[in-house]
TORFISE-681703 format. One line per 8 residues: for each residue x, y, z of C-alpha. Coordinates in nm, 3 decimals. Layout:
X Y Z ~ ...
This chain:
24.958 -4.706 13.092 ~ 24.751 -4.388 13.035 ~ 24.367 -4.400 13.191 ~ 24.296 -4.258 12.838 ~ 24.476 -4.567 12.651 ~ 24.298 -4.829 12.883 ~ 23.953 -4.655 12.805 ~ 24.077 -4.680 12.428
24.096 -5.078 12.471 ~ 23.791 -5.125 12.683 ~ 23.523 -4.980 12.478 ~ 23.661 -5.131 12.167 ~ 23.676 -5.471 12.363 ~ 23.325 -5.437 12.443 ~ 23.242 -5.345 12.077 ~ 23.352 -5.661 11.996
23.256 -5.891 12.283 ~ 23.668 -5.979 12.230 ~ 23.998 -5.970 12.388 ~ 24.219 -5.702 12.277 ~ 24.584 -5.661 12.358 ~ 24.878 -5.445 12.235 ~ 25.258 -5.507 12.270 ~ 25.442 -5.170 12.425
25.788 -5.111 12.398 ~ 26.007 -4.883 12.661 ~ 25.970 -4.583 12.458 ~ 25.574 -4.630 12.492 ~ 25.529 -4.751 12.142 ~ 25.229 -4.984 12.025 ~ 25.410 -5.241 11.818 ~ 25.127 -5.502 11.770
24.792 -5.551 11.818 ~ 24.589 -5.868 11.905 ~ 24.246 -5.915 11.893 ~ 24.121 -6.238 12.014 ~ 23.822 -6.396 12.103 ~ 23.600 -6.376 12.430 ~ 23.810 -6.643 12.626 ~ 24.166 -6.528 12.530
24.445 -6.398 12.302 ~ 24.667 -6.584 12.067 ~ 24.999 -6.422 12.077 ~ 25.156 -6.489 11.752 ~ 25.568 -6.557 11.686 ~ 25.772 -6.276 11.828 ~ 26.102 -6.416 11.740 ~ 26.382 -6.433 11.979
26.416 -6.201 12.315 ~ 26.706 -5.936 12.357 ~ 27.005 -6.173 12.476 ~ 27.146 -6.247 12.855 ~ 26.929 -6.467 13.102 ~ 26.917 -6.165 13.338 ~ 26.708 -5.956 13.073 ~ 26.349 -5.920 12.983
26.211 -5.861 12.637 ~ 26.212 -5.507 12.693 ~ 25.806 -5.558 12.592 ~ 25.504 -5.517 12.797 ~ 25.120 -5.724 12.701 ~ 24.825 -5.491 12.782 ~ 24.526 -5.657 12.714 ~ 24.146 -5.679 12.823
23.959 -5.910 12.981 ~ 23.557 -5.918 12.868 ~ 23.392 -6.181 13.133 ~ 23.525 -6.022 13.477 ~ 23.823 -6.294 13.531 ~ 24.149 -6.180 13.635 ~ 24.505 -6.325 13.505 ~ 24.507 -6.696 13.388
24.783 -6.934 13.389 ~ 24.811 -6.867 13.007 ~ 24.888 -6.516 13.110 ~ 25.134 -6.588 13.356 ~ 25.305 -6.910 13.140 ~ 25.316 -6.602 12.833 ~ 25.521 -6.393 13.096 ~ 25.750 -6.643 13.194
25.863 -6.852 12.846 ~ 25.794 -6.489 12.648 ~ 26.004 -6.297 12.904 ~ 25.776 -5.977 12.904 ~ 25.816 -5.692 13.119 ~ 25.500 -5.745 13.302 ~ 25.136 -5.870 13.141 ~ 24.860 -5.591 13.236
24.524 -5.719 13.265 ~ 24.240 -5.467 13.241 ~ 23.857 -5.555 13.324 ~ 23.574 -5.426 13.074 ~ 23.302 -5.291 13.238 ~ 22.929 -5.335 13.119 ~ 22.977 -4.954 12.993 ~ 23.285 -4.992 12.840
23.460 -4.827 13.105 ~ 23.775 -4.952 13.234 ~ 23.751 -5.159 13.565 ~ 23.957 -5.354 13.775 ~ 24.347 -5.385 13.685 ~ 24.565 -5.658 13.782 ~ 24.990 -5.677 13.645 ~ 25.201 -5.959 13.725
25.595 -5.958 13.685 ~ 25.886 -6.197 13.679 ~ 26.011 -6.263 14.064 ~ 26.423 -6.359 14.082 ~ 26.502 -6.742 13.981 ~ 26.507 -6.888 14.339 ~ 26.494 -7.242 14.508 ~ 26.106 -7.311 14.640
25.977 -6.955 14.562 ~ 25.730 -6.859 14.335 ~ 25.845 -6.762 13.955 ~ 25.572 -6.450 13.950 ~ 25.431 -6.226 14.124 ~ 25.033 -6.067 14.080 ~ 24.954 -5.707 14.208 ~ 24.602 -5.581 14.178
24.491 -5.208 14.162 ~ 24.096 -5.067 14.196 ~ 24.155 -4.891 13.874 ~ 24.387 -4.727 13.599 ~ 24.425 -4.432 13.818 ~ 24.598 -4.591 14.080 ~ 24.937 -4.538 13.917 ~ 25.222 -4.461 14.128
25.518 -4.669 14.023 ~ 25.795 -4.574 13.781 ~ 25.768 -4.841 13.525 ~ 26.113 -4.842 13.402 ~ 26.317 -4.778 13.734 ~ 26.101 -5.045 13.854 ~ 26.208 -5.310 13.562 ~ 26.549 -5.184 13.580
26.573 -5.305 13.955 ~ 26.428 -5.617 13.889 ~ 26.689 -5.698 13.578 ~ 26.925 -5.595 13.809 ~ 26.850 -5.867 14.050 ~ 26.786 -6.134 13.771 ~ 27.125 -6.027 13.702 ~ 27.265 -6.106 14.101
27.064 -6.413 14.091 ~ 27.225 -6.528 13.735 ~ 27.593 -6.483 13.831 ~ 27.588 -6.665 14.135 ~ 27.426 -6.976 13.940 ~ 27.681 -6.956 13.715 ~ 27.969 -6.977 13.927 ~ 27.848 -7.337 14.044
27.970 -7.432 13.666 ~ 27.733 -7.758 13.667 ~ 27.403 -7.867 13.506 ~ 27.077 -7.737 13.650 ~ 26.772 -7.955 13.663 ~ 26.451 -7.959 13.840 ~ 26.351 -8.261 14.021 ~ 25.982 -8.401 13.997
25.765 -8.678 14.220 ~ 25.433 -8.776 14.152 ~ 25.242 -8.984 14.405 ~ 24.879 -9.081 14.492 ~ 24.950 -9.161 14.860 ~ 25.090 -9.032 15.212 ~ 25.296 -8.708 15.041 ~ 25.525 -8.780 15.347
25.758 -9.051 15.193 ~ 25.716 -8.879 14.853 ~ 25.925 -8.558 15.006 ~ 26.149 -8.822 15.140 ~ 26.242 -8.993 14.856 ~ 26.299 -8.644 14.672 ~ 26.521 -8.517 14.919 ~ 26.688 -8.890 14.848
26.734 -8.784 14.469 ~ 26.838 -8.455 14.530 ~ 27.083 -8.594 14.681 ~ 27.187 -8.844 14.419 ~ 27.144 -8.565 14.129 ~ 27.430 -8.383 14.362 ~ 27.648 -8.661 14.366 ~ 27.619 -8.674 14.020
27.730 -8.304 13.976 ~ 27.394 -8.152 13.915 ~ 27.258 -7.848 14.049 ~ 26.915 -7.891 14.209 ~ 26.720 -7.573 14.083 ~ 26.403 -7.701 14.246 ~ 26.213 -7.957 14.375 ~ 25.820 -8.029 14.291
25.597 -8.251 14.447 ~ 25.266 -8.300 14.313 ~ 24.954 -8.527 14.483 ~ 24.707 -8.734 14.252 ~ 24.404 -8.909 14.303 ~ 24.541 -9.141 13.946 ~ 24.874 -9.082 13.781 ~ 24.851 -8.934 13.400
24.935 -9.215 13.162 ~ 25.059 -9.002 12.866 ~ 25.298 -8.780 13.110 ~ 25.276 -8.875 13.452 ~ 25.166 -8.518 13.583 ~ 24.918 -8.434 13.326 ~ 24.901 -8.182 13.035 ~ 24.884 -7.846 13.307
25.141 -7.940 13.536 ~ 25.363 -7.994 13.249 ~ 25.332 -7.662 13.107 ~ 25.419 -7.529 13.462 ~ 25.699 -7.731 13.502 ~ 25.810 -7.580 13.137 ~ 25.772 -7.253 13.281 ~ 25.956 -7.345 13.590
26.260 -7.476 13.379 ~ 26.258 -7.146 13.183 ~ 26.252 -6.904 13.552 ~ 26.496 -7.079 13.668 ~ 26.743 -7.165 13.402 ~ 26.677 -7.517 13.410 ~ 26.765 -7.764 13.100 ~ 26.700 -8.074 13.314
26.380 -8.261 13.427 ~ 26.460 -8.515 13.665 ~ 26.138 -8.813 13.762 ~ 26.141 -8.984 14.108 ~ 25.951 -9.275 13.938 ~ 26.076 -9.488 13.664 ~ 25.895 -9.317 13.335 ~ 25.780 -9.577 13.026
25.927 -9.534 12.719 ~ 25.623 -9.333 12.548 ~ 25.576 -9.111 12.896 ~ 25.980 -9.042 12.862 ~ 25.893 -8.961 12.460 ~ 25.595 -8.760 12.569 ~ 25.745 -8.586 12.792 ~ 26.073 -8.489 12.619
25.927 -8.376 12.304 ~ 25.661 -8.164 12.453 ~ 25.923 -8.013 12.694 ~ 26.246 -7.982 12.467 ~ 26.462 -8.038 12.762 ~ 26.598 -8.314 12.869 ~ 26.413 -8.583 13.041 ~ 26.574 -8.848 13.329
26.415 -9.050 13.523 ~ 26.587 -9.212 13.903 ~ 26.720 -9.522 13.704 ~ 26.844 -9.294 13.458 ~ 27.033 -9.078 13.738 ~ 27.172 -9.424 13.920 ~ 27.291 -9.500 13.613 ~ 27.453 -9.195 13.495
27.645 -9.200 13.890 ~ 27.751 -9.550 13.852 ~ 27.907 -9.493 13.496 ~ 28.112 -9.157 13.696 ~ 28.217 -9.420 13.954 ~ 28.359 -9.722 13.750 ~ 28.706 -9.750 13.752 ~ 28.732 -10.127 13.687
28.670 -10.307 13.383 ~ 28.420 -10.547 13.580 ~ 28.282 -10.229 13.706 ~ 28.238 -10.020 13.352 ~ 28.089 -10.352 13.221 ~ 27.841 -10.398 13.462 ~ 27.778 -10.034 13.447 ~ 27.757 -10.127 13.026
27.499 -10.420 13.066 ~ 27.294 -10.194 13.272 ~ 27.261 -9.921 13.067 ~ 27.227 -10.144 12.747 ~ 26.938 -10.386 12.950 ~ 26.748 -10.040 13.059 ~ 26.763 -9.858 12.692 ~ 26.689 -10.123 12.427
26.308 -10.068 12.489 ~ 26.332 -9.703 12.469 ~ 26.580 -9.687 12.184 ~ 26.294 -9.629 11.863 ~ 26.132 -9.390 12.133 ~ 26.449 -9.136 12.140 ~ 26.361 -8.792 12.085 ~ 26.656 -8.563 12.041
26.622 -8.418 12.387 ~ 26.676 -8.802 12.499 ~ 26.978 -8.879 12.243 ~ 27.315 -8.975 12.442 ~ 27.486 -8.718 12.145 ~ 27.347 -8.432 12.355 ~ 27.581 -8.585 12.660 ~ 27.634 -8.441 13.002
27.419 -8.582 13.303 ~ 27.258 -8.927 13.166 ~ 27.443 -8.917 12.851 ~ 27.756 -9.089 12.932 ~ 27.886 -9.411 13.030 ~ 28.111 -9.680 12.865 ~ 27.883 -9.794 12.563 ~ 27.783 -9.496 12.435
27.896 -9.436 12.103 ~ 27.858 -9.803 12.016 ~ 27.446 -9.747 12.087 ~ 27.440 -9.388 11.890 ~ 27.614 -9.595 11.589 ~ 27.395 -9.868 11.533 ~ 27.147 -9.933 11.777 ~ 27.018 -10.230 11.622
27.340 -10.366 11.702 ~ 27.257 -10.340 12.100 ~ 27.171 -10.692 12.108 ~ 27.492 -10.805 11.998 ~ 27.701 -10.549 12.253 ~ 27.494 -10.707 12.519 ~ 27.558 -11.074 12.502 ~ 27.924 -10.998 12.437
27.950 -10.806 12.777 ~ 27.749 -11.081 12.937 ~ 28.014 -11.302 12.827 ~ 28.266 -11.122 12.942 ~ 28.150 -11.077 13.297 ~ 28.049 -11.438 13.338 ~ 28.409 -11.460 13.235 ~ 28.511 -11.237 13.550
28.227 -11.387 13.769 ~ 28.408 -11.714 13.720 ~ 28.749 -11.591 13.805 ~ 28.626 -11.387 14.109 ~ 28.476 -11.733 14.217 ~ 28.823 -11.872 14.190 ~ 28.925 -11.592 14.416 ~ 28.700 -11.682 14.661
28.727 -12.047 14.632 ~ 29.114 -12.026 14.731 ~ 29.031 -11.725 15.046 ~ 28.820 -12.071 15.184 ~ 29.064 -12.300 15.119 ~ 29.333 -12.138 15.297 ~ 29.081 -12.049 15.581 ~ 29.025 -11.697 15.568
28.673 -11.592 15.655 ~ 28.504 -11.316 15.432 ~ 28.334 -11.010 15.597 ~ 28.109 -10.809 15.381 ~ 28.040 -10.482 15.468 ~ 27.678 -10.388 15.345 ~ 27.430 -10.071 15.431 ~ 27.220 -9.801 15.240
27.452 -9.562 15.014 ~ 27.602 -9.347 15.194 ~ 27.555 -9.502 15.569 ~ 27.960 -9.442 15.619 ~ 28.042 -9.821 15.542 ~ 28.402 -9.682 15.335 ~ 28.470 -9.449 15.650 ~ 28.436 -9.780 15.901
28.674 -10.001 15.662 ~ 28.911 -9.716 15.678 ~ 28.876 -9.677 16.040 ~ 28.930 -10.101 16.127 ~ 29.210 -10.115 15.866 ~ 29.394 -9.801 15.835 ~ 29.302 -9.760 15.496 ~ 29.267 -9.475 15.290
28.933 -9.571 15.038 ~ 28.804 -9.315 14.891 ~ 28.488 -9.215 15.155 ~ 28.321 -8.924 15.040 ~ 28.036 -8.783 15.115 ~ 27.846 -8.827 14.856 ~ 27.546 -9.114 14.762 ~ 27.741 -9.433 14.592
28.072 -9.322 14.603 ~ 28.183 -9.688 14.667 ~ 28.125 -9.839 14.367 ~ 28.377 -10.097 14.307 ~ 28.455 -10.383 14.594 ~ 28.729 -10.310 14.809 ~ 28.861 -10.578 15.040 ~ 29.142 -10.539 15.316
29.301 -10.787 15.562 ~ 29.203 -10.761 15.912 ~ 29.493 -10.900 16.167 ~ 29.313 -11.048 16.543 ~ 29.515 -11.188 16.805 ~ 29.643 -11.474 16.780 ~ 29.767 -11.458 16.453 ~ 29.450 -11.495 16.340
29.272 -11.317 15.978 ~ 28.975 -11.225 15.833 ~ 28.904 -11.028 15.499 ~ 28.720 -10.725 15.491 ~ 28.517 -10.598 15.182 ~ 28.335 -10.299 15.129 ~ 28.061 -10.320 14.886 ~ 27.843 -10.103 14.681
27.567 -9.989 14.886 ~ 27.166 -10.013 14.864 ~ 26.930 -9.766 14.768 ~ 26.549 -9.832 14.753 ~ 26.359 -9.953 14.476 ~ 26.667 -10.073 14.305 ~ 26.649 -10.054 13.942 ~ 26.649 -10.414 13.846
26.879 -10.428 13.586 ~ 27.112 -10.335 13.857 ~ 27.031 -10.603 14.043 ~ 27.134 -10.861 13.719 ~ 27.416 -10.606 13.636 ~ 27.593 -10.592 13.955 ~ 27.491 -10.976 14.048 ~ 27.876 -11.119 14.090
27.968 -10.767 14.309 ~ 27.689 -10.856 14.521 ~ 27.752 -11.213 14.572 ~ 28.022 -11.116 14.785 ~ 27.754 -11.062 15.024 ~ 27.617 -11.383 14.946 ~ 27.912 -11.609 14.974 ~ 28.043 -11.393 15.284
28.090 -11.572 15.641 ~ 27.970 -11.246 15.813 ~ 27.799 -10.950 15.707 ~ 27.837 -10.606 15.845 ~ 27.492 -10.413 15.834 ~ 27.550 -10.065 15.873 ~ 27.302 -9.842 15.966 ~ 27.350 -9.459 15.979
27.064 -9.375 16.272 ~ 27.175 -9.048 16.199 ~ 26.937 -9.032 15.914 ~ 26.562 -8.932 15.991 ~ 26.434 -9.241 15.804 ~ 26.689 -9.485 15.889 ~ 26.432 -9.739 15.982 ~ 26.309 -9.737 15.588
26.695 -9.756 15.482 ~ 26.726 -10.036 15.704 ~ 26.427 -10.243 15.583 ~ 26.522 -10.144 15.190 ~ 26.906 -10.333 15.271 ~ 26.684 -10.629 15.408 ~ 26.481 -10.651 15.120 ~ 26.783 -10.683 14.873
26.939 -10.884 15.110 ~ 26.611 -11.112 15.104 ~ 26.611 -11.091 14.718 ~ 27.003 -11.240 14.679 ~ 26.935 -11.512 14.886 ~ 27.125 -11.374 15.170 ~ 26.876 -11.331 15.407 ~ 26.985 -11.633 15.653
27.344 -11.536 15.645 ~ 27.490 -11.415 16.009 ~ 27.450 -11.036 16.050 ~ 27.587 -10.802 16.305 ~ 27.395 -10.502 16.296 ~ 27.599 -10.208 16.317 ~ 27.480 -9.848 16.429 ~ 27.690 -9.560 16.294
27.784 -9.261 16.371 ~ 27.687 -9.205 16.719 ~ 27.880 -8.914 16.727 ~ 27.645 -8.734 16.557 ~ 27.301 -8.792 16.779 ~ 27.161 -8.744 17.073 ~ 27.185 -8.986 17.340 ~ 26.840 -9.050 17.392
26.784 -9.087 17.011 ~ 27.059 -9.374 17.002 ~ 26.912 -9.575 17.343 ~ 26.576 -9.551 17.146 ~ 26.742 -9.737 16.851 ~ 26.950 -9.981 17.092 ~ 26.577 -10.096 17.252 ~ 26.369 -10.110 16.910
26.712 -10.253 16.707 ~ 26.963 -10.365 16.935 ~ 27.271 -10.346 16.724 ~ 27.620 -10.224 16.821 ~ 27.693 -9.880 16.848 ~ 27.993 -9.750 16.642 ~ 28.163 -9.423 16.524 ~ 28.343 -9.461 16.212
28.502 -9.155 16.239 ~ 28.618 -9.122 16.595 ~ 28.655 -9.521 16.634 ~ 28.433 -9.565 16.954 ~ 28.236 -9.872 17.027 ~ 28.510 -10.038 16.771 ~ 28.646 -10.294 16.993 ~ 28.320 -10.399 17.088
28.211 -10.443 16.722 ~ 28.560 -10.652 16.666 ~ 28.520 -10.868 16.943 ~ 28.181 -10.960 16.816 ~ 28.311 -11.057 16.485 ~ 28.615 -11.251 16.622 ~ 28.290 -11.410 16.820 ~ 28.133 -11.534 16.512
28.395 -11.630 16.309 ~ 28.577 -11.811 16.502 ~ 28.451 -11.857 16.913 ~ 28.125 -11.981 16.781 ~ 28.267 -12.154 16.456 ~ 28.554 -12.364 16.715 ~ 28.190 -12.402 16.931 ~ 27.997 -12.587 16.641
28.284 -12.791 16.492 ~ 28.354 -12.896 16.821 ~ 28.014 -13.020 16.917 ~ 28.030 -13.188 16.555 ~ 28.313 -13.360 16.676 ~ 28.155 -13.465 16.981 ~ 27.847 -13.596 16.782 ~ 28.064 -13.806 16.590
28.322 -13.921 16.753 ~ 28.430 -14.122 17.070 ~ 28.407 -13.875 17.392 ~ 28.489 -13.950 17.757 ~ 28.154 -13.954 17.954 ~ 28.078 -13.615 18.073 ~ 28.399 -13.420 17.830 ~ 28.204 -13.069 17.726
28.306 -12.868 17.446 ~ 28.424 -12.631 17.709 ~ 28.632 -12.869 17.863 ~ 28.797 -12.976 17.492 ~ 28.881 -12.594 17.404 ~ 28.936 -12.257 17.614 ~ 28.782 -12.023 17.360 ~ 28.864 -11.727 17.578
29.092 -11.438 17.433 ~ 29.199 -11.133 17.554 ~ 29.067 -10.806 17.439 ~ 29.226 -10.583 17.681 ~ 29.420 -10.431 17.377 ~ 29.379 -10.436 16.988 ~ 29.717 -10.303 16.875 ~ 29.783 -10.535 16.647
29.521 -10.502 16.424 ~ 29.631 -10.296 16.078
């Protein structure tokens, strides 16, 4: 920009007591001109942008400023959703005169960074940057930027948590569902955490932070919101139509993982009921952005083209899968009735998602469940038998695992996978102390435990993967927890964790019928239980557990 074409637009700006910007091509050329008022400019339809994510609009904004402010948000969302080369602010002086000159450019789509970039210069004669080498380097490292996103071949979404308290346990719980939208094969483009005093009741993070967020989503390629907190039905309509992208919330996600998972029918029912319970209120609500006809992440699951057809129908679908999983409620009941009769105690093995609970049935079985890495990749039950001495057995079941604030249709959905925690003889609560807030993972499992009615069942706490901690970290757990200390992966601390089971089930089981028996029946004077049964075994070696 010339010092004579900035003078040009300053004194007619002050002329006018109005805002005054032009449109420049590459070449230099004035394609439009915009007056506005005193506060700012209305830039009116330019159509679409030259193609490729890696390219600008091959278009600069010039434009004055009358009251002595420098670039506004408007000016910078303009940049970003308009894809200009740069927006040039100049300052009108009380002569006319040009003053002050601030430009502010696109920065690289990167994780946590900023999206722009302001520069300020003490006037238009400060000039001393080649315009076009300089956009031409920073297309060229759009251009870097965009070709290694597009080699992860996924989904990208940005992730968004809202809270009015301790923004501690906020960044927690978003580094929780970045790590669910990864397990459901999205690619985290970034995270954004904002503080409240009150949370906005038409869009949770109000009218501004919205627009940023929309500007965020445009940087970075992003065609994904994704909410920590459950959103209403007219926030997730707000939202999505103001946005155009698609809108999720974490119930959403859980969802959208556990219809991936399902390989069962019980499993894609319950997945089914879920989905059905969680969407009838939000079904009249559906902006396109929300329809399951746009599929992909929180689009898919058994159900779906049943709900697009007829969603008044919804009703119906749902009592006909209730029926048909009170159908296989009934039958797993059976299951379990005859495991009793013949004598064979259930072990449950529970914990947060992800704790390593498939890795520790492999390890005491010599199984080969699937155990990835991955939040909820256990999905459906999975029970094994577990040889003791003796000749004595036990059955062990991994279950689905925990996760805080558990959507509650969930809970109702999954209810006859989770009574096998309920109805088990032992439970298995495995804790990965690994994890920086294992003590809140720990208290979540407790909860739901509390909830099902399970709270008074035995427990053997079970501390995991003490391979992976320091040693001072896992006495510090031992004191606060107690708790045995295993290594799913390597197997130590394993025969102490099966000797305490073989403890419960069956030392302490004989123990208590026995003392029944004494209760009840005739005894010589001074018999102890002792004295009726050596409950003593041998744990020198476990080689014939399989």
């Amino acid at each position: 920009m010339s010092p004579e074409f900035a003078r040009r637009l300053t004194e007619l700006s002050r002329e006018t007591g109005r805002q005054i910007g032009t449109l420049v091509d590459r070449l230099g050329i004035v394609e439009k001109v915009i007056v506005g008022d005193a506060h700012q400019l209305f830039i009116p339809d330019l159509g679409r942008s030259r193609a490729g994510a890696s390219r600008f609009r091959g278009t600069r904004l010039i434009h004055t400023h009358v009251r002595g402010e420098g670039l506004s948000r408007d000016d910078l969302t303009d940049l970003a959703l308009l894809r200009f080369d740069t927006v040039i602010v100049i300052q009108t002086g009380p002569d006319g005169l040009p003053g002050e000159v601030e430009y502010a450019y696109l920065l690289p789509p990167r994780k946590g960074e900023d999206t722009s970039k302001v520069e300020r210069l003490g006037s238009v004669h400060g000039w001393d940057v080649d315009f076009l080498e300089f956009v031409h380097d920073l297309e060229v490292q759009f251009g870097d930027v965009v070709k290694a996103r597009d080699v992860q071949g996924r989904e990208s979404a940005v992730l968004v948590s809202v809270t009015t308290r301790d923004p501690r346990g906020a960044r927690r719980s978003l580094s929780e569902l970045g790590r669910l939208a990864d397990s459901a094969g999205l690619f985290v483009a970034d995270e954004q955490l904002q503080v409240r005093k009150v949370l906005d009741g038409r869009t949770l993070v109000g009218e501004g932070k919205l627009k940023e967020l929309v500007t965020r989503c445009m940087h970075l390629g992003a065609d994904m919101l994704i909410f920590d907190q459950e959103l209403s039905p007219s926030q997730l309509r707000n939202i999505a139509t103001e946005t155009d992208l698609k809108v999720l919330d974490r119930t959403q996600l859980i969802l959208d993982i556990f219809a991936q998972r399902a390989t069962t029918r019980e499993g894609k029912l319950q997945v089914e009921l879920a989905q059905l319970r969680y969407r009838k209120p939000r079904l009249q609500l559906m902006p396109t952005a929300m329809s399951r006809l746009t599929g992909g992440i929180g689009g898919r699951g058994p159900g779906e083209t049943k709900l697009e057809i007829n969603r008044r129908r919804s009703d119906e679908r749902e009592t006909r899968v209730e029926r048909m999983l009170e159908d296989i409620t009934r039958e797993r009941t059976m299951r379990r009735d005859r495991r009793k009769r013949v004598g064979l105690p259930l072990v449950s093995i529970i914990g947060y998602t992800n704790a390593g609970k498939s890795t520790l049935l492999n390890r005491m079985t010599n199984s080969d469940v699937d155990a990835e890495d991955k939040l909820f990749a256990t999905l459906d039950p999975t029970s094994r038998r577990l040889r003791f001495p003796e000749m004595r057995e036990i059955i062990l079941t991994d279950t689905v695992g925990f996760i805080r604030n558990l959507p509650k249709d969930l809970m109702h959905a999954f209810r006859s996978t989770l009574d096998e925690a309920i109805e088990a003889d032992l439970l298995l609560h495995v804790v990965n102390i690994g994890e920086e807030d294992a003590g809140e993972q720990k208290a979540a499992v407790d909860k739901v435990l509390d909830q099902l009615g399970a709270a008074d069942t035995p427990c053997l706490l079970v501390l995991n993967q003490i391979d992976r901690v320091a040693p001072e970290l896992l006495q510090e757990r031992l004191a606060e927890w107690g708790g045995i200390p295993v290594s799913g992966r390597t197997g130590e601390g394993l025969d102490l964790l099966l000797e305490q089971i073989e403890r419960v089930l069956f030392r302490e089981r004989a123990a208590q019928s026995w003392a029944t028996r004494a209760g009840t029946e005739d005894s010589p004077a001074g018999t102890s239980v002792a004295e009726n049964q050596d409950l003593d075994t041998d744990f020198d070696t476990w080689s014939d557990f399989s």
